[in-house]
N, CA, C and O of each residue as an XYZ file, in Angstrom:
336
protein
N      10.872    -15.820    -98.735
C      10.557    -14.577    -98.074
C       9.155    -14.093    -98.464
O       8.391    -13.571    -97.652
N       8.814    -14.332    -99.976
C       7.374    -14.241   -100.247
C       6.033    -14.308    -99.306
O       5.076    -13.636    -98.920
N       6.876    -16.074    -99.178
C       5.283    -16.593    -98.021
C       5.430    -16.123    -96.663
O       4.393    -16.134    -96.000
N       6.719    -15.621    -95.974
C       6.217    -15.160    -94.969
C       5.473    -13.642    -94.782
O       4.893    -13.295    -93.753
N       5.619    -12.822    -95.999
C       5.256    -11.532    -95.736
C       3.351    -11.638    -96.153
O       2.518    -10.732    -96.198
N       3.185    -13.316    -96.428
C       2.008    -13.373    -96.683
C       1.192    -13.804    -95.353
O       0.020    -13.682    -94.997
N       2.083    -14.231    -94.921
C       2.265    -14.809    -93.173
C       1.535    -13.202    -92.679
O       0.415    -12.947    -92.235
N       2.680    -12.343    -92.975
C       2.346    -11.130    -91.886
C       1.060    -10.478    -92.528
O       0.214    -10.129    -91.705
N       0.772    -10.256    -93.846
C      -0.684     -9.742    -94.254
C      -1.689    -10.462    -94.080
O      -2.744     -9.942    -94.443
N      -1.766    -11.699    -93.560
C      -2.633    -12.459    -93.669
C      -2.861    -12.040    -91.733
O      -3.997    -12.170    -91.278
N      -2.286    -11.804    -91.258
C      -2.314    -11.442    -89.747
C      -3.352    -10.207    -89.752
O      -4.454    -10.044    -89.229
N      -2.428     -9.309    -90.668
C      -3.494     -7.652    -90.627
C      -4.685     -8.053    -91.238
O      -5.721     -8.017    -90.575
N      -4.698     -8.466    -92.514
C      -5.740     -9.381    -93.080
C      -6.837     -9.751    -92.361
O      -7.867     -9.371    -92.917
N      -7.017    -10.322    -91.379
C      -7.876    -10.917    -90.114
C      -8.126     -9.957    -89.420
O      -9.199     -9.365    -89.308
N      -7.117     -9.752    -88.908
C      -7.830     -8.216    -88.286
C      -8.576     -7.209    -88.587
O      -9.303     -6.627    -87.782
N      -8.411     -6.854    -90.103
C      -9.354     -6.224    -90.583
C     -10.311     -6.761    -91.104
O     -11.198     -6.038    -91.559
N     -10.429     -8.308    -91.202
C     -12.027     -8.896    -91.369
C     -12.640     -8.513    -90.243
O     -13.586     -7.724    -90.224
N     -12.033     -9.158    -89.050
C     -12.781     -8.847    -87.914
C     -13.765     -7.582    -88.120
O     -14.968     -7.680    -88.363
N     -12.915     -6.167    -87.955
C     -13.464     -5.107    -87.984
C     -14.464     -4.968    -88.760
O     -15.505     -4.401    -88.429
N     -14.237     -5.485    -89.894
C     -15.665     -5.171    -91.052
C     -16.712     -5.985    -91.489
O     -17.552     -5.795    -92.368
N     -16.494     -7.085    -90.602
C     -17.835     -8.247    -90.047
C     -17.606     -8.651    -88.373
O     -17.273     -9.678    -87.781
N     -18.022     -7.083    -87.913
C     -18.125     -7.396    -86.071
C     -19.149     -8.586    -85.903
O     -19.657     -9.261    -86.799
N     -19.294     -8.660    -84.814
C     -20.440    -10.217    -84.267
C     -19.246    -11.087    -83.095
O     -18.097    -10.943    -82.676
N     -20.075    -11.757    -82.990
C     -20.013    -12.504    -81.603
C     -19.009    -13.849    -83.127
O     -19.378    -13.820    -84.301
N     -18.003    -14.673    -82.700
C     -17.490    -15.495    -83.462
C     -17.475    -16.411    -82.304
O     -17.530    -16.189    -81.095
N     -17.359    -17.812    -83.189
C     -17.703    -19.075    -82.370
C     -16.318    -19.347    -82.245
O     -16.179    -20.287    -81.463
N     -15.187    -18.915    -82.695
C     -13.960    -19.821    -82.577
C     -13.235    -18.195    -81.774
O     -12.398    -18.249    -80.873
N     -13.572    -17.379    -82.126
C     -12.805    -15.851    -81.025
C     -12.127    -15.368    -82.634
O     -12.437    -15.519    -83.815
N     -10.910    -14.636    -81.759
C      -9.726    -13.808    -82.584
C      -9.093    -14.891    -82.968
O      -9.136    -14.803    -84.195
N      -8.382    -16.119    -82.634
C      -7.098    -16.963    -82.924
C      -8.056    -17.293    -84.170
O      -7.565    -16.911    -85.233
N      -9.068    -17.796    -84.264
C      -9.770    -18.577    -85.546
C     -10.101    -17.419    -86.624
O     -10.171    -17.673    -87.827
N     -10.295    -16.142    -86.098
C     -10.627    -14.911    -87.251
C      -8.841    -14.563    -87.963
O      -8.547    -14.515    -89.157
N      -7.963    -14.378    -86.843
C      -6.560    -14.406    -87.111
C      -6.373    -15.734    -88.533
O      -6.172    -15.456    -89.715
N      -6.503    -17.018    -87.999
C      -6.152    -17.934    -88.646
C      -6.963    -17.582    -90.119
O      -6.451    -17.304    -91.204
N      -7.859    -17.652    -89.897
C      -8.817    -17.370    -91.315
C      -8.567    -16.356    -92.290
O      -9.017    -16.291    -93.434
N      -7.691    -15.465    -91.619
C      -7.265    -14.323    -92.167
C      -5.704    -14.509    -92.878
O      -5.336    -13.760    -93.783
N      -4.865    -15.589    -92.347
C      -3.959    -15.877    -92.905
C      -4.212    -17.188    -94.056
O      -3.337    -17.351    -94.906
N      -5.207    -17.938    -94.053
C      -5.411    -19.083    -94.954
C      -6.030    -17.963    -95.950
O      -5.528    -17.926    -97.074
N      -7.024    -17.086    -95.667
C      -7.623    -16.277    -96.830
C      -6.099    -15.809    -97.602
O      -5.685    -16.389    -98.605
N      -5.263    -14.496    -96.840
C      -4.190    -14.303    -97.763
C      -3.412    -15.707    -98.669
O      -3.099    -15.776    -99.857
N      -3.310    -16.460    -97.846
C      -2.681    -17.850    -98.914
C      -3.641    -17.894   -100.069
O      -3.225    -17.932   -101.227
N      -4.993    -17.891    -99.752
C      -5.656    -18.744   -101.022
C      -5.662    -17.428   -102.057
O      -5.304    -17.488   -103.233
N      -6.095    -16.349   -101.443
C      -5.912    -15.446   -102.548
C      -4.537    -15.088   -103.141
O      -4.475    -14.381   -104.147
N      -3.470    -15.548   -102.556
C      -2.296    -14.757   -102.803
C      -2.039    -15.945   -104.245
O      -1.754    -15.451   -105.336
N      -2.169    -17.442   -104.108
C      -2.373    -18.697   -104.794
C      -3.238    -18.644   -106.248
O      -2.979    -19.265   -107.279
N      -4.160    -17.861   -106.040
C      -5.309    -17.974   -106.692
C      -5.160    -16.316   -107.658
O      -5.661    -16.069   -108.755
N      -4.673    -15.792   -107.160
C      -4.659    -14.300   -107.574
C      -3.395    -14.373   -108.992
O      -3.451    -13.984   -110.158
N      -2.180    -15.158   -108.076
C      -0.807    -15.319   -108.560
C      -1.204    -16.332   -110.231
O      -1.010    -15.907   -111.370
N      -1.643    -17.375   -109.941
C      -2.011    -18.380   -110.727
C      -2.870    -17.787   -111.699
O      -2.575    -17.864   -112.891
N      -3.905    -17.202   -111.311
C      -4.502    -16.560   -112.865
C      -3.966    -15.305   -113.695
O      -4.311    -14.997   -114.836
N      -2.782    -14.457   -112.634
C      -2.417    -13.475   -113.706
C      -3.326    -12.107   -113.101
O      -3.545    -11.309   -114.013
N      -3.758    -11.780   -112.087
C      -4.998    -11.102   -111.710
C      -3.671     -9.925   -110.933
O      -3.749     -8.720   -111.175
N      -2.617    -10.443   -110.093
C      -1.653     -9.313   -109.656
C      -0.610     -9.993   -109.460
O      -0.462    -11.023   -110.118
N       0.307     -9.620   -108.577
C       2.158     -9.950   -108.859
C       2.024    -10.369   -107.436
O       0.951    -10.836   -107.053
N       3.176    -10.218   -106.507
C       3.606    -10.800   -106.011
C       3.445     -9.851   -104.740
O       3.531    -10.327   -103.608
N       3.223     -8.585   -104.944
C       2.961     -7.502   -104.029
C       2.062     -6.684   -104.867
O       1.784     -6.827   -106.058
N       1.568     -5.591   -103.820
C       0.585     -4.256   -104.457
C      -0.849     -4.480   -103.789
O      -1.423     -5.423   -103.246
N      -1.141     -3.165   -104.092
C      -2.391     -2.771   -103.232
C      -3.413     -3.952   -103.694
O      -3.664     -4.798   -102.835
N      -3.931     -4.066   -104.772
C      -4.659     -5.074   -105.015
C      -4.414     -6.369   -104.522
O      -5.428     -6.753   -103.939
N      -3.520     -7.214   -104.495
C      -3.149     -7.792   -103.796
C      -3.481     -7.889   -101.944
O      -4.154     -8.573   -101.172
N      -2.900     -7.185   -101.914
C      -3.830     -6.734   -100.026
C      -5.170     -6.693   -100.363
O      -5.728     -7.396    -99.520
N      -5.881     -6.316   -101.028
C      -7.111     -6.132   -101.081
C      -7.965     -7.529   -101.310
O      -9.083     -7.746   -100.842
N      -7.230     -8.384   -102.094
C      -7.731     -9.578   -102.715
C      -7.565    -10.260   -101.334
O      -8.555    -10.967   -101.151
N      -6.558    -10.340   -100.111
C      -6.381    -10.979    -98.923
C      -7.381    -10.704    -98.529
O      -8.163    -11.611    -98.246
N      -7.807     -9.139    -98.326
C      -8.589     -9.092    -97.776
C     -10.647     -9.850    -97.626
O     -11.482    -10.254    -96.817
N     -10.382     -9.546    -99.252
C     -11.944    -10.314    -99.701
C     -11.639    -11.643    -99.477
O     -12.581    -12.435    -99.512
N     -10.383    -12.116    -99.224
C     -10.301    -13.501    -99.595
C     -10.751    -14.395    -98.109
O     -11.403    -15.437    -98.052
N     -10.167    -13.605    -96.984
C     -10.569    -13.736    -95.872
C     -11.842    -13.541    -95.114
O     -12.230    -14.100    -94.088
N     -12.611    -12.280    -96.127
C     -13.484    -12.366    -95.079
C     -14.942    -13.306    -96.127
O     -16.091    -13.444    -95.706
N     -14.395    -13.842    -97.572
C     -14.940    -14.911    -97.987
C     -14.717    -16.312    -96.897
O     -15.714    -16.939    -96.539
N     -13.643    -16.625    -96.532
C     -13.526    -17.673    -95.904
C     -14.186    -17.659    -94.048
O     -14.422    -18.640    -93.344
N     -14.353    -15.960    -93.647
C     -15.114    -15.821    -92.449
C     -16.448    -16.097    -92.774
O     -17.030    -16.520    -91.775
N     -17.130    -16.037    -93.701
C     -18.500    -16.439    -94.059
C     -18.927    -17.338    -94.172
O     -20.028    -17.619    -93.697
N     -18.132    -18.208    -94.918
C     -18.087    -19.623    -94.912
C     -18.024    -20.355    -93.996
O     -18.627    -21.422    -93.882
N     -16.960    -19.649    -92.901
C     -17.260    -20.949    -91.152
C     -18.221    -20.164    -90.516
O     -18.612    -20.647    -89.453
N     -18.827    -18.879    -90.908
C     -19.984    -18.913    -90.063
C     -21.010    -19.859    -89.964
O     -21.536    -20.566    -89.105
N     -21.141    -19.508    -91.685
C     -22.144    -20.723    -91.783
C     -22.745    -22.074    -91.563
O     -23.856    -22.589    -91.435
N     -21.015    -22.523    -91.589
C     -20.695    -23.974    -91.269
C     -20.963    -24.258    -90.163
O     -21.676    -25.208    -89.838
N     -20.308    -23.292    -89.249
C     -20.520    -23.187    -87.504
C     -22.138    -23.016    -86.858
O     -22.686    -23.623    -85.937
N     -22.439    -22.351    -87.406
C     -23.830    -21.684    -87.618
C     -25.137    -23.030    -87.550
O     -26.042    -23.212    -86.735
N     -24.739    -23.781    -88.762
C     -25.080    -24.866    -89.033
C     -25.039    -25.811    -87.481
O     -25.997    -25.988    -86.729
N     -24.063    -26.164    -87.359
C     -23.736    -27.167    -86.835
C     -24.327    -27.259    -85.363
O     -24.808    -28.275    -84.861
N     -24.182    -25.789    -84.652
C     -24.912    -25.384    -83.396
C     -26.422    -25.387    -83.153
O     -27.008    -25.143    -82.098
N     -26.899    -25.692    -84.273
C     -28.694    -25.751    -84.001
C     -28.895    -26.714    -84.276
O     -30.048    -27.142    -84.227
């Protein structure tokens, strides 16, 4: 039940990357969506594993959140790259 409620923050997650890095995206919403749910995994993984928060809590959402819009930066770039 864990991973799916990481399922559903990782949904809002994206959505609120979107909002707080607007721009034109090369893959749309489904790829900002997706990015937003691999961000909650890696942070939820990465957060859990070092001891940084539990299993829920605000920090937690928050760490999805940086975690995602770390991983929106990263395929900009990549994307970014690749188109010129």
């Amino acid at each position: 039940m864990h991973w799916l409620w990481v399922i559903i923050v990782g949904l809002v997650v994206g959505v609120i990357a979107k909002m707080l890095k607007p721009g034109k995206d090369p893959g749309g919403f489904i790829i900002t969506i997706s990015l937003g749910i691999a961000g909650s995994f890696l942070s939820t993984y990465v957060g859990e594993k070092l001891g940084w928060w539990g299993e829920t809590g605000l920090v937690h959402f928050l760490g999805s959140i940086a975690g995602a819009i770390v991983l929106l930066l990263i395929y900009h770039l990549l994307t970014r790259r690749s188109t010129t």
